[in-house]
Residue frames as a rotation matrix with the C-alpha (Angstrom) as fourth column:
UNK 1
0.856 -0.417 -0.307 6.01
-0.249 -0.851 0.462 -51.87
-0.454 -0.319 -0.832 34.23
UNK 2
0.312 -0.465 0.828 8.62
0.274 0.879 0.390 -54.14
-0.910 0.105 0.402 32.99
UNK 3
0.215 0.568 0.794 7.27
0.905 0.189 -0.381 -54.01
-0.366 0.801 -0.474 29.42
UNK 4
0.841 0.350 0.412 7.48
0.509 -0.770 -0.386 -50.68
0.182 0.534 -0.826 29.22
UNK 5
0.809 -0.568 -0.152 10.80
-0.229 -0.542 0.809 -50.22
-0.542 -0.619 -0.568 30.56
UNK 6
-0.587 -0.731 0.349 12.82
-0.393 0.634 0.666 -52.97
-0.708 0.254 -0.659 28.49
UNK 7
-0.527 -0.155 -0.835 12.43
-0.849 0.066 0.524 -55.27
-0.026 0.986 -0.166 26.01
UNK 8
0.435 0.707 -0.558 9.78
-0.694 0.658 0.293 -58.02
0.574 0.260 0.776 25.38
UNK 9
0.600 -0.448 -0.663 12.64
0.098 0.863 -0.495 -60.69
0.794 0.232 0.562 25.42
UNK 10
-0.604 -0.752 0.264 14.46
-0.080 -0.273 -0.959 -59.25
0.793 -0.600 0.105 28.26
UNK 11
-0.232 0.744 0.627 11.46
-0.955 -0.298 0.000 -59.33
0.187 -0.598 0.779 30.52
UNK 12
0.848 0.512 -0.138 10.53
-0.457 0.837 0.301 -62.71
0.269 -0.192 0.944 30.11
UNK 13
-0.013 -0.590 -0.807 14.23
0.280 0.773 -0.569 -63.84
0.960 -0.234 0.156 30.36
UNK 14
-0.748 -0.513 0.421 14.26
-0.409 -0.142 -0.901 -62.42
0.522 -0.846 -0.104 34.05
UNK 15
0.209 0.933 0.294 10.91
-0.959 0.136 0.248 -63.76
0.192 -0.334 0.923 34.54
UNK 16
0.341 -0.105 -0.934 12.66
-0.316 0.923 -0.219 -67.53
0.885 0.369 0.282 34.12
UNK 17
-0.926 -0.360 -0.114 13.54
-0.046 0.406 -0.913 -67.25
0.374 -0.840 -0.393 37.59
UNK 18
0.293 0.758 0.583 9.92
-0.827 -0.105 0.553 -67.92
0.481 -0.643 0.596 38.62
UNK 19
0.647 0.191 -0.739 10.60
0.186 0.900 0.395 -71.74
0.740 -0.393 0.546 39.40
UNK 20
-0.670 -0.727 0.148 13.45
0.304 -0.450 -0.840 -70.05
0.677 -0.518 0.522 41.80
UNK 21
-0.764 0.111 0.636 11.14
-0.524 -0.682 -0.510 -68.44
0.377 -0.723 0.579 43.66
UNK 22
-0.078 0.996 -0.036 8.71
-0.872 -0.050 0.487 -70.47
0.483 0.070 0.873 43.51
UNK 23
-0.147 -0.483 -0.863 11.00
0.413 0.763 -0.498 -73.16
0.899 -0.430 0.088 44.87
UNK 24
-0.862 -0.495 -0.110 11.19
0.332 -0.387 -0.860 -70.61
0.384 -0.778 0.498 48.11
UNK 25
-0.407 0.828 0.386 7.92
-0.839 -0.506 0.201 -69.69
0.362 -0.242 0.900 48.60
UNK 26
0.294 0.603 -0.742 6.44
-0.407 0.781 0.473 -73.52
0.865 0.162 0.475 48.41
UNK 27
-0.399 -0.473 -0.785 9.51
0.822 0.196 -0.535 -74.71
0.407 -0.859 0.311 51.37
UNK 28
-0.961 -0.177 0.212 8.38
-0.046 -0.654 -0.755 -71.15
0.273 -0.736 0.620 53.32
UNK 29
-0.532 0.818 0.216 4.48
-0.821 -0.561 0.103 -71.45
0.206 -0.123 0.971 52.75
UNK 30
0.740 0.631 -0.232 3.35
-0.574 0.773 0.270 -75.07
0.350 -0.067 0.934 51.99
UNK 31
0.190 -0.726 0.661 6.69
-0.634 0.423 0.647 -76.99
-0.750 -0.542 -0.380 53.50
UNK 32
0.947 -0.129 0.295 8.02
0.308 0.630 -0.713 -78.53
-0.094 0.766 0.636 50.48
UNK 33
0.276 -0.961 -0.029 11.62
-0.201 -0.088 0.976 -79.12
-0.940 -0.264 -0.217 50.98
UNK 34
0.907 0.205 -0.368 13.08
-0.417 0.321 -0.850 -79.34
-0.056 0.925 0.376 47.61
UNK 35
0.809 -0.583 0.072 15.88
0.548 0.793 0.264 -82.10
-0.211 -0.174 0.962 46.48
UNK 36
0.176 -0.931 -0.319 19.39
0.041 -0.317 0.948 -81.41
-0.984 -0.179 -0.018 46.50
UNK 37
-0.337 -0.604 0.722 18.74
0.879 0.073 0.471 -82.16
-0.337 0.794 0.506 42.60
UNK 38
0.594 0.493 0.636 16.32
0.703 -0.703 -0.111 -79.22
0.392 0.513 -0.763 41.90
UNK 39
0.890 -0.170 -0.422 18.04
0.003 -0.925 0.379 -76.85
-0.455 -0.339 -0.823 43.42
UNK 40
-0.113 -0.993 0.036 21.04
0.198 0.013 0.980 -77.73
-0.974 0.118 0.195 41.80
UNK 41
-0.339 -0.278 0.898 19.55
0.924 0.080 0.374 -77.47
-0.176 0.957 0.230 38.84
UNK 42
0.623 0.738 0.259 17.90
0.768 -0.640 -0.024 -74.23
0.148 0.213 -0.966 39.50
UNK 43
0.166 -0.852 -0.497 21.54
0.447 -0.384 0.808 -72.37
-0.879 -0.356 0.317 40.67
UNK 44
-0.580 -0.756 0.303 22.47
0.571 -0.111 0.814 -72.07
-0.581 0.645 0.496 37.24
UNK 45
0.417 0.835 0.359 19.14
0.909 -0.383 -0.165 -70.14
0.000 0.395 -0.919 36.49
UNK 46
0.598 -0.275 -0.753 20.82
0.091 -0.910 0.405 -67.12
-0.796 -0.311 -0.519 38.17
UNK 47
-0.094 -0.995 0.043 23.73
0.273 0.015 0.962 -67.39
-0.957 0.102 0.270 35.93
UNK 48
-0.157 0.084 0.984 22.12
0.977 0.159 0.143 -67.43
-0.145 0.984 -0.107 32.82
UNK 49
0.576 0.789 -0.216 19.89
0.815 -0.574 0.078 -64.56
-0.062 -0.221 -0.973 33.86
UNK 50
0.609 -0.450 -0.652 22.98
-0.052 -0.844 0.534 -62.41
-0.791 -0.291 -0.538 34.44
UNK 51
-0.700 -0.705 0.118 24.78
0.310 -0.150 0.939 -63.21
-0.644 0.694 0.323 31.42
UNK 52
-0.229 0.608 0.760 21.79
0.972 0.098 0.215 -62.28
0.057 0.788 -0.613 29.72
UNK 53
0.754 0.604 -0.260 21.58
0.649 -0.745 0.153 -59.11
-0.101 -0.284 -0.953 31.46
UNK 54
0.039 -0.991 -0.128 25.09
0.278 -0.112 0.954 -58.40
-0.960 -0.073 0.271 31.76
UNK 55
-0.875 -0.307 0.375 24.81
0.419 -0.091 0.903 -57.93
-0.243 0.947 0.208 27.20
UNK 56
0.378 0.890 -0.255 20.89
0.747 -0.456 -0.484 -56.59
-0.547 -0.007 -0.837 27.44
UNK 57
-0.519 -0.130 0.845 20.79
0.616 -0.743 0.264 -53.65
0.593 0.657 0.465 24.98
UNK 58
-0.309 0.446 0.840 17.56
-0.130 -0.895 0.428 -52.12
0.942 0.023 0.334 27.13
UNK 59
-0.277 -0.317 -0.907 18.97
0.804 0.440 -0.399 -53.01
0.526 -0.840 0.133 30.04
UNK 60
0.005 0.081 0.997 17.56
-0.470 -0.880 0.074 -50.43
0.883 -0.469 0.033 32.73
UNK 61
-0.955 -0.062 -0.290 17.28
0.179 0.659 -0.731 -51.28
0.236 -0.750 -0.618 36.96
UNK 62
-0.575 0.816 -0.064 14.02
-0.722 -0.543 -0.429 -50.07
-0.384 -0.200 0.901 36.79
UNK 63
0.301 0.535 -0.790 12.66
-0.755 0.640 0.145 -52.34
0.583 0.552 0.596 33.96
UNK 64
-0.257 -0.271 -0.928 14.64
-0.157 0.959 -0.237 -55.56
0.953 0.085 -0.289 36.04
UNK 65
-0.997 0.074 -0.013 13.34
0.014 0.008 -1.000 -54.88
-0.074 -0.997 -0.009 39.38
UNK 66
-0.058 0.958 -0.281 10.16
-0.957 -0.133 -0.258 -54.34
-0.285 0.254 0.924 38.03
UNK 67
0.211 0.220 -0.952 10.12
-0.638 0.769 0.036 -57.92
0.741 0.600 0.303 36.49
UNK 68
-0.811 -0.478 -0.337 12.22
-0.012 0.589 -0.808 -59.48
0.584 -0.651 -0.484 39.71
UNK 69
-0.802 0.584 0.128 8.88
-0.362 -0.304 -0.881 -57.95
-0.476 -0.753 0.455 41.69
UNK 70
0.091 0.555 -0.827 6.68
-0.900 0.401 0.170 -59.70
0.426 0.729 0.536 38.51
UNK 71
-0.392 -0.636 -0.665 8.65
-0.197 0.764 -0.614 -62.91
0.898 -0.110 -0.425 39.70
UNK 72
-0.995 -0.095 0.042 8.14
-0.060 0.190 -0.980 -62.47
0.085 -0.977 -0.194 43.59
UNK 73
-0.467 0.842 0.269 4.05
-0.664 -0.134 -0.736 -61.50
-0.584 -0.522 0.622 43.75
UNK 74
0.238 0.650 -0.722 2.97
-0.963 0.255 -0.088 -63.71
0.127 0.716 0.686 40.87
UNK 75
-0.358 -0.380 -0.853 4.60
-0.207 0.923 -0.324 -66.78
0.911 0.061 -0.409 42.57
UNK 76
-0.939 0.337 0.069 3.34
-0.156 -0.241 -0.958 -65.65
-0.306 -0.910 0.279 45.92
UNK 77
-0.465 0.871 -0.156 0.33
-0.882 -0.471 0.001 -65.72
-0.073 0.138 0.988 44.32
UNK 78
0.444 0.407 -0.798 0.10
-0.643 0.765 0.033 -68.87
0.624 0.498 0.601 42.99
UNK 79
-0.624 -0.731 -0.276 1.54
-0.200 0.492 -0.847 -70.49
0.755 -0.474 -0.454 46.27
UNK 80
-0.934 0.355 0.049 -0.82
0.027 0.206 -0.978 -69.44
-0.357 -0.912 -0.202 48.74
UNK 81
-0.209 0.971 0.117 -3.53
-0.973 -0.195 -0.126 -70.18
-0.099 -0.140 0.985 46.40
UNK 82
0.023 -0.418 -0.908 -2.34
-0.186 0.891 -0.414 -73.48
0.982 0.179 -0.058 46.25
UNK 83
-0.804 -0.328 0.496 -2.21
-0.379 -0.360 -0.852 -73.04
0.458 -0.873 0.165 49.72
UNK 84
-0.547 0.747 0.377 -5.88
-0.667 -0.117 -0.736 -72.62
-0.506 -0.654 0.563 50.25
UNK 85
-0.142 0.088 -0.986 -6.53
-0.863 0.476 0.167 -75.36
0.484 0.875 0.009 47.47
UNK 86
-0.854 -0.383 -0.352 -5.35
-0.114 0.798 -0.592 -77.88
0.508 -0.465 -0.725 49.75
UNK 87
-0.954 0.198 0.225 -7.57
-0.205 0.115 -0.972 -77.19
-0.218 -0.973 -0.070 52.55
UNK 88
-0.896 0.442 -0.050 -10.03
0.269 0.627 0.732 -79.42
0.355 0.642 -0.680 51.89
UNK 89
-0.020 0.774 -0.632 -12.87
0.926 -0.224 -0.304 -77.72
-0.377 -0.592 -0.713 54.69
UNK 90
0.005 -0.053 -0.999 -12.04
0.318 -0.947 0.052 -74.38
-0.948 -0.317 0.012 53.04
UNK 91
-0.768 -0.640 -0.021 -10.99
0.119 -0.174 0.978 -74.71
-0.629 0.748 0.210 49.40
UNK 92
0.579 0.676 -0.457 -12.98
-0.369 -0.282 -0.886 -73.43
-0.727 0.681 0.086 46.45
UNK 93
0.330 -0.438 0.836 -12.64
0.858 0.509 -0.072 -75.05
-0.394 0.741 0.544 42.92
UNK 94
-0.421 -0.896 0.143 -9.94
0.800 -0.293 0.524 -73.37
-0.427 0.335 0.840 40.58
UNK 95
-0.382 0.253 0.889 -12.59
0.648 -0.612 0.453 -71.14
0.659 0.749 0.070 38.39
UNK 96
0.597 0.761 0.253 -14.24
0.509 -0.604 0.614 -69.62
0.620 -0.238 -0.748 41.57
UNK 97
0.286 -0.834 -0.473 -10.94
0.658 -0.188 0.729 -69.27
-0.697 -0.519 0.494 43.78
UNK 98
-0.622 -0.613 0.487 -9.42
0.782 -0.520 0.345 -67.08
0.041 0.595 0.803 40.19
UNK 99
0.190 0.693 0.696 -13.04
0.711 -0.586 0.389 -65.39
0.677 0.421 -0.604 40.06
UNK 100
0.552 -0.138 -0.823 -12.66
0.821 -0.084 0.565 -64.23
-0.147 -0.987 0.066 43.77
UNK 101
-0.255 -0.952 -0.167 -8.77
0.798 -0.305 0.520 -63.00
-0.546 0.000 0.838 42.80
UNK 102
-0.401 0.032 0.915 -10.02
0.875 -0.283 0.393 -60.93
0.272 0.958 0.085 39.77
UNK 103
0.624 0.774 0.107 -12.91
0.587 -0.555 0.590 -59.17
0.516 -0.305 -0.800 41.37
UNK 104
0.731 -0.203 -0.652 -10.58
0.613 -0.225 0.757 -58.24
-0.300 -0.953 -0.040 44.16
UNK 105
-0.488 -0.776 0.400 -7.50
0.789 -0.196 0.582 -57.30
-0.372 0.600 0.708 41.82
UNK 106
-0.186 0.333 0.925 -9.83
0.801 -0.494 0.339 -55.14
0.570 0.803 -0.175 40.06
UNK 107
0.876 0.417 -0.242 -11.39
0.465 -0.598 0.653 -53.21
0.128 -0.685 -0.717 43.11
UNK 108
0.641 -0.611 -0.465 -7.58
0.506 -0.118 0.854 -52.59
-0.577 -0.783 0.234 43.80
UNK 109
-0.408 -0.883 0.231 -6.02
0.728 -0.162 0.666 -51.63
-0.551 0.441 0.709 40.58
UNK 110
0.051 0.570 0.820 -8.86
0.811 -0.503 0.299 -49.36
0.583 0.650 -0.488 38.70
UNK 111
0.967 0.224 -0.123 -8.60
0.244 -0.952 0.185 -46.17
-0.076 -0.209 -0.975 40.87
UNK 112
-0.009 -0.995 -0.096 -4.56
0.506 -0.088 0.858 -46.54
-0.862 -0.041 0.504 40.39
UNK 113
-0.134 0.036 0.990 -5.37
0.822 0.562 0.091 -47.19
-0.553 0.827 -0.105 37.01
UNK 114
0.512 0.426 0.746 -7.72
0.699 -0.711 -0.074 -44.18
0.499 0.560 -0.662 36.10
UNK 115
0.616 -0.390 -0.684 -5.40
0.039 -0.853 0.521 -41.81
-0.786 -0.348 -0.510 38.36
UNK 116
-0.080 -0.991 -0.108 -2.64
-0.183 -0.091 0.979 -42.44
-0.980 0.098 -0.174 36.37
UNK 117
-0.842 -0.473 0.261 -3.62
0.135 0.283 0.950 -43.60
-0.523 0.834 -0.174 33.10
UNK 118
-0.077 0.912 0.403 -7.36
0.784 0.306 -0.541 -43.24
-0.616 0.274 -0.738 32.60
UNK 119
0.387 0.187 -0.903 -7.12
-0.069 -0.971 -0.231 -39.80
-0.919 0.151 -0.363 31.09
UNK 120
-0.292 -0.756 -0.586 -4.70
-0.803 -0.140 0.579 -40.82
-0.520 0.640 -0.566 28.38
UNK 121
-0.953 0.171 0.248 -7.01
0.295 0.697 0.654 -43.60
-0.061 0.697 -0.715 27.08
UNK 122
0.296 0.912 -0.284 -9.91
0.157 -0.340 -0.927 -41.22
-0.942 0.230 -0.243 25.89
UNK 123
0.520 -0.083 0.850 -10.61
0.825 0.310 -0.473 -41.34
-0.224 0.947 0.230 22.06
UNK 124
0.985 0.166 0.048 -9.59
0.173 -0.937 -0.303 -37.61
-0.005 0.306 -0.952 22.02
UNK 125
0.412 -0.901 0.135 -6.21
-0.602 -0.158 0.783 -38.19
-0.684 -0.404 -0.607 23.67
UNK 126
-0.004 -0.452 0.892 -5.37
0.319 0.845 0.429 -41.10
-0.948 0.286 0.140 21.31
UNK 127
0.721 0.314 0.618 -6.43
0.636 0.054 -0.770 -39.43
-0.275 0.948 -0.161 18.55
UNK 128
0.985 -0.166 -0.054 -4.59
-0.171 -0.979 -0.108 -36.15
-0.035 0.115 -0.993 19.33
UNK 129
0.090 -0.917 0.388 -1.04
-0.654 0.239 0.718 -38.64
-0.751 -0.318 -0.578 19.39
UNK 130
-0.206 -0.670 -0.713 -1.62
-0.936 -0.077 0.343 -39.97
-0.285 0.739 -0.611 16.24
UNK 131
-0.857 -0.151 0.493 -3.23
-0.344 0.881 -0.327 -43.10
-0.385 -0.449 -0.806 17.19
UNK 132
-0.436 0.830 -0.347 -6.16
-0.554 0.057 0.831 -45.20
0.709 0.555 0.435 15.21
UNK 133
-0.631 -0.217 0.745 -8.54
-0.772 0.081 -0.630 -45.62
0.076 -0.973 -0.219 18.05
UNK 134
0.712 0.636 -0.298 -11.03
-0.696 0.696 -0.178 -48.16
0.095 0.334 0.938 16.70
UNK 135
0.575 -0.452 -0.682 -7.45
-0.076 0.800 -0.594 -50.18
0.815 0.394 0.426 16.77
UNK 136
-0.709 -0.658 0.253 -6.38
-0.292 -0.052 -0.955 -49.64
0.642 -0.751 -0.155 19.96
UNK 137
-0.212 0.941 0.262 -9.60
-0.977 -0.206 -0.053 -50.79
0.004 -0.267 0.964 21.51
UNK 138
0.603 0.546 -0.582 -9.72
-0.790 0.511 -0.340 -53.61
0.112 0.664 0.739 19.54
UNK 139
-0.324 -0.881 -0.343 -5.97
-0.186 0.415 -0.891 -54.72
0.928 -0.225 -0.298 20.15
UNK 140
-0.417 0.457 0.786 -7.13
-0.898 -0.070 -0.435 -53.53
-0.143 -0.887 0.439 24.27
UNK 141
0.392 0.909 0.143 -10.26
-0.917 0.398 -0.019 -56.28
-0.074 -0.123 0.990 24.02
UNK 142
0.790 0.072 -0.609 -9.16
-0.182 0.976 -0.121 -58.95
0.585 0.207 0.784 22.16
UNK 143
-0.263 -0.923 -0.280 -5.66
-0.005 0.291 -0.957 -58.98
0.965 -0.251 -0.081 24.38
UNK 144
0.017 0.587 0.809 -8.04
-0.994 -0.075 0.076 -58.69
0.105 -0.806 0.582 27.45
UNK 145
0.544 0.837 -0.058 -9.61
-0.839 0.543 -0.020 -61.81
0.014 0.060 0.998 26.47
UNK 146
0.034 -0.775 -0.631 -6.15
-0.280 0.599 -0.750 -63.57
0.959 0.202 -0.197 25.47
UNK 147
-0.600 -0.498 0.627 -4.63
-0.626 -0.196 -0.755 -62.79
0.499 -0.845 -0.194 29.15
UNK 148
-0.054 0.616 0.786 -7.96
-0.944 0.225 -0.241 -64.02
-0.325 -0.755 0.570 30.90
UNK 149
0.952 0.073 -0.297 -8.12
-0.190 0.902 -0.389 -67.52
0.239 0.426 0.872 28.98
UNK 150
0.022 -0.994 -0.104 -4.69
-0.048 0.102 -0.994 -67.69
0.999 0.026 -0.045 29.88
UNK 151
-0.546 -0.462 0.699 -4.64
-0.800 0.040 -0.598 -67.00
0.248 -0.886 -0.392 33.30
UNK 152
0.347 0.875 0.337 -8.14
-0.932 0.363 0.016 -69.45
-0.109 -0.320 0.941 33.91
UNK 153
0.939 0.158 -0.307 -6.13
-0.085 0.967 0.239 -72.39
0.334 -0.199 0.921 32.63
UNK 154
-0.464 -0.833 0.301 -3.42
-0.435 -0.081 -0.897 -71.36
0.772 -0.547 -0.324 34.70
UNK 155
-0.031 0.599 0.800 -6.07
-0.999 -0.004 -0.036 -71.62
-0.019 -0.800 0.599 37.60
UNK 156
0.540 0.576 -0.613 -7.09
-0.758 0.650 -0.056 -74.95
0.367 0.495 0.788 35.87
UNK 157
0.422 -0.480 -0.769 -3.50
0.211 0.877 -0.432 -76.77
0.882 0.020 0.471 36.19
UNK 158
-0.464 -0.586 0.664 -2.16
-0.585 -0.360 -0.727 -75.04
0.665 -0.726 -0.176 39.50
UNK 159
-0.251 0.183 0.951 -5.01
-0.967 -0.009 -0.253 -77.34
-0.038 -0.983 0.179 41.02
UNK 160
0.984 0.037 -0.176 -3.91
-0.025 0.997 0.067 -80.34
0.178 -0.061 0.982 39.87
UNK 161
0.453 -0.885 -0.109 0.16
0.457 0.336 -0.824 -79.51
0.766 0.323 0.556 40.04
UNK 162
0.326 -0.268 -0.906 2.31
0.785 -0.458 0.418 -78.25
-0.527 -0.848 0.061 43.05
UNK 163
0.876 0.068 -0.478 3.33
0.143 -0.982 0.123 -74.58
-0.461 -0.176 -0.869 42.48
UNK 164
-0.305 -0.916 -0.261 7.18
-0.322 -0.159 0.933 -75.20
-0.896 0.368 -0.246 41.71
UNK 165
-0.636 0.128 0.761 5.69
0.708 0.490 0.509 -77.65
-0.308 0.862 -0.402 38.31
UNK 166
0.691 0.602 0.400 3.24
0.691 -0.389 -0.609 -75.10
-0.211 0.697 -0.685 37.24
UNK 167
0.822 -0.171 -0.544 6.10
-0.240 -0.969 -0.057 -72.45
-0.517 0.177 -0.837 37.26
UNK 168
-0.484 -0.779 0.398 8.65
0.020 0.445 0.895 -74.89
-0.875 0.441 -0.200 35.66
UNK 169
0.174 0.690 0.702 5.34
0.924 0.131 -0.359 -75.85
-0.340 0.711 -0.615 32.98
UNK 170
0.554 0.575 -0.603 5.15
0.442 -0.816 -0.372 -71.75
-0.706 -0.060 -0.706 32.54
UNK 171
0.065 -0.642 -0.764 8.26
-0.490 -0.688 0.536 -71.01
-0.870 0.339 -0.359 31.52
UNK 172
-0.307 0.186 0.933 7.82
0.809 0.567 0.153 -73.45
-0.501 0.802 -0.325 28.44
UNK 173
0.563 0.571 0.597 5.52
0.826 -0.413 -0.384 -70.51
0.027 0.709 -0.704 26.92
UNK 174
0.734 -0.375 -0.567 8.17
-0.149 -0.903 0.404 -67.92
-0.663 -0.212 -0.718 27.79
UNK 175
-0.265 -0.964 -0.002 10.75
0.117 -0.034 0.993 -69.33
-0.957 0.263 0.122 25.44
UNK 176
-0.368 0.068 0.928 8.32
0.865 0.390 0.315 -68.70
-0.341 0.918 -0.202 22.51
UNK 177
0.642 0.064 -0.764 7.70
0.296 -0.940 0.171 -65.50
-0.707 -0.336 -0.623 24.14
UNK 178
0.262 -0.796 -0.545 11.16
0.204 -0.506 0.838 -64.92
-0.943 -0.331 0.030 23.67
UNK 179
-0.590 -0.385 0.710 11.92
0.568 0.427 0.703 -66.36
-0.574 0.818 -0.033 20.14
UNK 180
0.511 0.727 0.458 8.47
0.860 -0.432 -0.273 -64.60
-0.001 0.533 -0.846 18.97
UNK 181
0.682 -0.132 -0.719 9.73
0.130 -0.946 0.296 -61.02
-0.720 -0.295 -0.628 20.22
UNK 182
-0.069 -0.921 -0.383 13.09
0.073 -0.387 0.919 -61.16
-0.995 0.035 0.094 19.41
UNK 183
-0.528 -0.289 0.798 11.82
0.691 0.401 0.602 -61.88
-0.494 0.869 -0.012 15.56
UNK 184
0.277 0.846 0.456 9.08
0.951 -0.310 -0.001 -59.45
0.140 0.433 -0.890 15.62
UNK 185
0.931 -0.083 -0.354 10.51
-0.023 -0.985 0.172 -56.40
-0.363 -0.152 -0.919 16.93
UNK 186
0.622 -0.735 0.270 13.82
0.059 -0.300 -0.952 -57.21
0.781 0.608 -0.143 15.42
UNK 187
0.858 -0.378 0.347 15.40
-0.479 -0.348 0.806 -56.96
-0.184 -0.858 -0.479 18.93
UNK 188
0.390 -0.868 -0.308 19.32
-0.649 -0.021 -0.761 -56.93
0.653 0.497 -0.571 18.96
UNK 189
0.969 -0.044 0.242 20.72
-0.189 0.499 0.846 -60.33
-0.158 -0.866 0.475 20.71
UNK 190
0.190 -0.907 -0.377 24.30
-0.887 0.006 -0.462 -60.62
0.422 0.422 -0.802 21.08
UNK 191
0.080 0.498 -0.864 25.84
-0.438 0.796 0.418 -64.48
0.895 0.345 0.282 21.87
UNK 192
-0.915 -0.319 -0.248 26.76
0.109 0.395 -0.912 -64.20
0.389 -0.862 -0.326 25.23
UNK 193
-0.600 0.692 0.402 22.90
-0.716 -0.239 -0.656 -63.20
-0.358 -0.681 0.639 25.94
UNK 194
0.191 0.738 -0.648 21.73
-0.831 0.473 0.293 -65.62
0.522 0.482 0.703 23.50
UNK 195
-0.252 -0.467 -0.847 23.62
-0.072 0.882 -0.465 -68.12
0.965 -0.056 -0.256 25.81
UNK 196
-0.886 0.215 0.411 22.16
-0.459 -0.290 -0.840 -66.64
-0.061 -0.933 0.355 28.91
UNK 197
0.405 0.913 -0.041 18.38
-0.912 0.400 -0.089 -67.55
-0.065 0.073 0.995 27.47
UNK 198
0.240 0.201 -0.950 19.94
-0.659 0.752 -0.007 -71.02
0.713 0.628 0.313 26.51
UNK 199
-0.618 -0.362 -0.698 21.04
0.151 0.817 -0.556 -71.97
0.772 -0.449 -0.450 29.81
UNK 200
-0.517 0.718 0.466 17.87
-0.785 -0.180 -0.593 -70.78
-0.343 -0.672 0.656 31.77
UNK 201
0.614 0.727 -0.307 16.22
-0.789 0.577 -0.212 -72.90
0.023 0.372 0.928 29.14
UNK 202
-0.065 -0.412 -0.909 18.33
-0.162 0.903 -0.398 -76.31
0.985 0.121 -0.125 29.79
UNK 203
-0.926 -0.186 0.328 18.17
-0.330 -0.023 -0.944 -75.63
0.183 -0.982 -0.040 33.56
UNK 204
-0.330 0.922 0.200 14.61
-0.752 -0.129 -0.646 -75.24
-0.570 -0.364 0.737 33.89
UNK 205
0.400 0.472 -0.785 13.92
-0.425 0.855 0.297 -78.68
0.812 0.215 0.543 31.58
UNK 206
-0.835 -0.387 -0.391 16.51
0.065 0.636 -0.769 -80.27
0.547 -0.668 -0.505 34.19
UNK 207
-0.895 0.166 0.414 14.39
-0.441 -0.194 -0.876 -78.85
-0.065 -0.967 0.247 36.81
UNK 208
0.003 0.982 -0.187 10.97
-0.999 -0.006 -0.048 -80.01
-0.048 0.187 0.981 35.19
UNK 209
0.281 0.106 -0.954 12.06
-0.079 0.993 0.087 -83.61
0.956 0.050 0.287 35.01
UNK 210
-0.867 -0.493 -0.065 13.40
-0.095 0.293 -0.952 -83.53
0.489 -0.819 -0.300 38.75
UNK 211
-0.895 0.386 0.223 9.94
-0.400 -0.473 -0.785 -82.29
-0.198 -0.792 0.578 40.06
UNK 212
-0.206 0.660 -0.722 7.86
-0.432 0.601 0.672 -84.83
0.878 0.451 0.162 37.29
């Protein structure tokens, strides 16, 4: 929702507060108090975030609440399956515990899906907008396949790392996110937002050596 609301780069930079939440979720779900240094280094996460937003060209509240809610369930996620990791009488390994998630995710999101969008991805509709559907498919599949290899060794390291390090580890691929976008679509950065991405990214290394 995000994605489509805002900009590439603008999406992931609000996404850089995952280790933020993910700091709160871990102390509310699995009792991990964090030190007086991570959090200190994670304060200034906000700050960046808002000077980055604060100069956003496709700034909307729609597109940043929509990421902030990217931020909250996708850390939730990866907490309380970390959660059930732990429990050594209960826990499934990492590839059947994601298989589980998927299956279920799916059952839950395909009748949204086809209410709302399923009509508008028939060859007829794509064609009749102009679109080359053999390439939209094709983009569709192979970016399927990306996402899922992506999330699986997410799955892979979340059950060897606590929850706050895999979302510190994450945001590592979000600053080439950013850098990639901002060259490919040409997106307009002005330097108080380029200074917003540069102090999410100095925070979050602080924070990744506190939590080593």
């Amino acid at each position: 929702m995000s994605l489509g609301k805002v900009s590439v780069s603008f999406t992931h930079t609000i996404k850089a507060m995952e280790p933020f939440f993910s700091v709160a979720l871990s102390a509310m779900f699995l009792g991990e108090v964090p030190s007086i240094g991570i959090l200190s280094s994670l304060l200034p996460i906000v700050g960046g975030v808002g000077l980055a937003s604060m100069t956003e060209v496709s700034f909307n509240w729609a597109g940043f609440w929509s990421a902030m809610a990217s931020n909250l369930t996708n850390q939730s996620r990866n907490v309380l399956s970390k959660k059930f990791m732990v429990k050594k009488e209960e826990s499934l390994d990492n590839i059947t515990l994601f298989s589980v998630i998927t299956i279920m995710s799916f059952i839950l999101s395909a009748p949204v899906s086809i209410l709302m969008e399923g009509v508008k991805f028939t060859p007829s509709i794509l064609q009749s907008v102009g679109l080359n559907v053999n390439q939209v498919y094709t983009r569709s599949f192979i970016a399927a396949l990306c996402f899922h290899a992506y999330q699986q060794v997410a799955y892979m390291l979340l059950q060897r790392v606590s929850p706050v390090t895999h979302s510190v580890g994450n945001y590592v691929k979000r600053v080439g996110v950013i850098v990639t976008s901002v060259l490919f679509f040409g997106t307009p950065v002005s330097p108080i937002n380029s200074l917003g991405v540069f102090c999410d990214a100095m925070c979050v290394c602080d924070c990744d050596l506190l939590s080593a």
